[in-house]
N, C-alpha and C positions, 0 to 999 in steps of 0.2 A: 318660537319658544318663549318661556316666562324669563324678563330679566326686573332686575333692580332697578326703581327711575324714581327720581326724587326731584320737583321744580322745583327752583328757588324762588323765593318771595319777591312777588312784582314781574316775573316774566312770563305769567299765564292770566289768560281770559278765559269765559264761556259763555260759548254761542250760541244759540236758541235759536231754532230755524223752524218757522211757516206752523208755529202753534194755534190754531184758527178755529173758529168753531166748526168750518165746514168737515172736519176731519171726524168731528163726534156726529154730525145732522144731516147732512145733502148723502144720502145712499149710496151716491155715484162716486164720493170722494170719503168713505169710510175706513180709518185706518183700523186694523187689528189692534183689537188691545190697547186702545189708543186713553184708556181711564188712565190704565197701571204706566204708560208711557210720559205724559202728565203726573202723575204721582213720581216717580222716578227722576222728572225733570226740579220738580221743586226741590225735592229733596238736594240735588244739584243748588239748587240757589241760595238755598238755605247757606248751603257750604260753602258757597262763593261771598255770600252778602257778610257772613260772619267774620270772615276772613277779609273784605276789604276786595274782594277781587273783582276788575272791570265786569259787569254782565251787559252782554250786548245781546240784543231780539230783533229776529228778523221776518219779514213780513211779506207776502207771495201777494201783490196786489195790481190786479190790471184797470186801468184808467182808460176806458177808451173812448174817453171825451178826448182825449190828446194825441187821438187819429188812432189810422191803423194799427193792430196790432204786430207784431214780427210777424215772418211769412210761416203759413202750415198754421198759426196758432188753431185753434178749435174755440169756434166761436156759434152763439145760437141767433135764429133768424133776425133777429132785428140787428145785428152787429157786434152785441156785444159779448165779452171774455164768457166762454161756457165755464170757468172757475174762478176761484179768486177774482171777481168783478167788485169793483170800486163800489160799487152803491148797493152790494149786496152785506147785510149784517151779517153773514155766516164768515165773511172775510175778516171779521174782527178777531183779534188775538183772546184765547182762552182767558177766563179769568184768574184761575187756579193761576198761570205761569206767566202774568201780565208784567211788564215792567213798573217798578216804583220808579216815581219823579228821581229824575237825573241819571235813569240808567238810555243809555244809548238804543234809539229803535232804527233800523231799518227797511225801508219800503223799497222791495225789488219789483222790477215784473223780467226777471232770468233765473233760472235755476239759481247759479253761484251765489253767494252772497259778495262776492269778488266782483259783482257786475254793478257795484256801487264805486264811482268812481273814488279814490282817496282813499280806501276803505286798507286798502296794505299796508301805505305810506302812513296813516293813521295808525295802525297797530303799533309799526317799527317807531315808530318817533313817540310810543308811550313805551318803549322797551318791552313790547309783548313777545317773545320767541315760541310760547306752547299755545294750541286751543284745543281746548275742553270741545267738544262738539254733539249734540244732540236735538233731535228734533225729527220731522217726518219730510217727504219721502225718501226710504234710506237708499233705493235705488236713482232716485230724482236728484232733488235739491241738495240733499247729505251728499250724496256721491258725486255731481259737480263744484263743491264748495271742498269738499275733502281736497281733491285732488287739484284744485285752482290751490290750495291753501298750499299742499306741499311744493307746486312749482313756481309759489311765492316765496317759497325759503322758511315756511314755518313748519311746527312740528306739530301734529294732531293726537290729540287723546281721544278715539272715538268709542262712544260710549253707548256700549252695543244693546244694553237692555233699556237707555231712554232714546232711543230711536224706533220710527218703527213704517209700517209699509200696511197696502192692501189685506196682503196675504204674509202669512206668516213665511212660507216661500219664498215671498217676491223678498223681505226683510232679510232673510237669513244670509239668502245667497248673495245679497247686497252686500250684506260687509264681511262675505266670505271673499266675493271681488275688493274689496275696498281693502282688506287686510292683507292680499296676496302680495298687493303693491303702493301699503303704507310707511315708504321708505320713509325714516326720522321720526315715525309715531309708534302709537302702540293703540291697542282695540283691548277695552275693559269692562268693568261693570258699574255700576250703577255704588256698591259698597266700597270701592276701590276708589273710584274717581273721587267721591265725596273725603276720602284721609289724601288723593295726592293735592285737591285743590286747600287742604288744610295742612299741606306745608308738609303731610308722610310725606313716608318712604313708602313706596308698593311694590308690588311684584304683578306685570303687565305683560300681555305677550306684544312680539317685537316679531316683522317679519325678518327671517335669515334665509339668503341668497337670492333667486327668482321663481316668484308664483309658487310655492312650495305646496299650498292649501289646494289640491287634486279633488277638488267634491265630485261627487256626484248624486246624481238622484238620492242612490239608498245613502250614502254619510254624511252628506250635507249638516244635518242636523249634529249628530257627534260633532264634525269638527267645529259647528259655530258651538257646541256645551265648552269645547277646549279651550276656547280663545279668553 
C-alpha cells in the first residue's frame, strides 16, 4: 500500500548500478528500454547533485589478468569474462550517467554492490540510513544489492522506472519479487524519488505483511502499474 515517507536531510544516498555501454551495444547484453532508463537515472542526479546528496556508481568489471574468475563464471575461449571484461571498452560507464570528480565509483566483479569490502561500514559512519537505488540488471545486480542492503540494516527507495532488465518481463517481475520482500523500503518512480531525494514528502508503496504481490503471468503487469 501507498504511505507517507519523508527522509531527512543527510541520511540518504543514490546508487547507480552497472551503467555500461555494453547495456546499449553487445546484443548479447541489451537492456530494454535501456535510453529512457538512462534518461531516468540522470534525472535522479540531477536531484541528488542539487541537493548535496552522496552519489555513488557502481561498476560490473572482470579483471582476468588477476586469475580465475569465480566458479561457473561464463567465460570465451581464450579465458576471458564473456561480459564486463576489463579491456573491453563497452565495460566503461555510460556517458549520459558518468560520475563527476569526487563522486565515489565502485568496481565489483559480484552482483551485490555489498561485495566491496567497507562499503556498509562506510555508509553508516557517513550517517546514510536510506538508498535511493537504480540501475540495470533488476533481476541481477539490483536484486542482490537490494536485498544485501536491507540485511545491512538499511532502507531502500527502489526506483522501479530507472531500473531495468532484458525483457521487460524479466524487469517487471524483478521488482514484483523485490517489492514482496522490501521490508523498511518502499518501490517508486522515477517523479517521486526525484522530490523525496529533495527533501518531499511522498506518497510510496510499502510492503504490508508477507509476499502480498500474488502476480501472475496475466497481472504481473497491473500490479507493477500499482506499485
Amino acid at each position: 500500500m501507498k504511505r507517507r515517507l519523508q527522509i531527512a536531510a543527510g541520511k540518504v544516498a543514490l546508487l547507480c548500478i552497472d551503467l555500461q555501454e555494453e547495456h546499449r551495444q553487445d546484443k548479447r547484453y541489451l537492456v530494454n528500454g535501456f535510453d529512457q532508463v538512462l534518461a531516468n537515472v540522470q534525472a535522479l542526479q540531477a536531484a541528488a547533485r542539487g541537493k548535496a546528496v552522496p552519489l555513488i556508481h557502481a561498476a560490473y568489471v572482470v579483471d582476468s589478468a588477476k586469475g580465475k574468475p569465480r566458479p561457473f563464471h561464463p567465460v570465451m575461449a581464450d579465458g576471458s569474462s564473456a561480459f564486463s571484461n576489463k579491456d573491453d571498452p563497452l565495460s566503461a560507464l555510460c556517458a549520459e550517467t558518468a560520475p563527476l570528480p569526487g563522486e565515489r565509483v565502485i568496481i565489483k566483479d559480484a552482483a551485490s554492490v555489498f561485495s566491496d569490502v567497507g562499503f556498509a561500514a562506510g555508509l553508516r559512519s557517513a550517517g546514510i540510513d536510506w538508498l535511493v537505488i537504480a540501475g540495470v540488471w533488476t533481476e541481477a545486480c539490483i536484486d542482490a544489492t537490494v536485498k544485501d542492503a536491507v540485511a545491512e540494516g538499511f532502507r531502500v527507495m527502489l526506483v522501479k522506472d530507472a531500473c531495468g532488465s532484458a525483457s521487460i518481463a524479466m524487469h517487471q517481475t524483478g521488482i514484483l519479487n523485490l517489492a514482496n520482500r522490501l521490508y523498511g523500503g518502499v518501490v517508486t518512480d522515477t517523479r517521486q524519488a526525484r522530490r523525496a531525494l529533495g527533501g518531499e514528502a511522498i506518497d510510496a508503496w510499502m510492503v504490508e505483511g508477507s509476499v502480498p504481490l500474488r502476480f501472475t503471468y496475466e497481472n504481473a503487469a497491473a500490479l507493477y502499474d500499482q506499485l
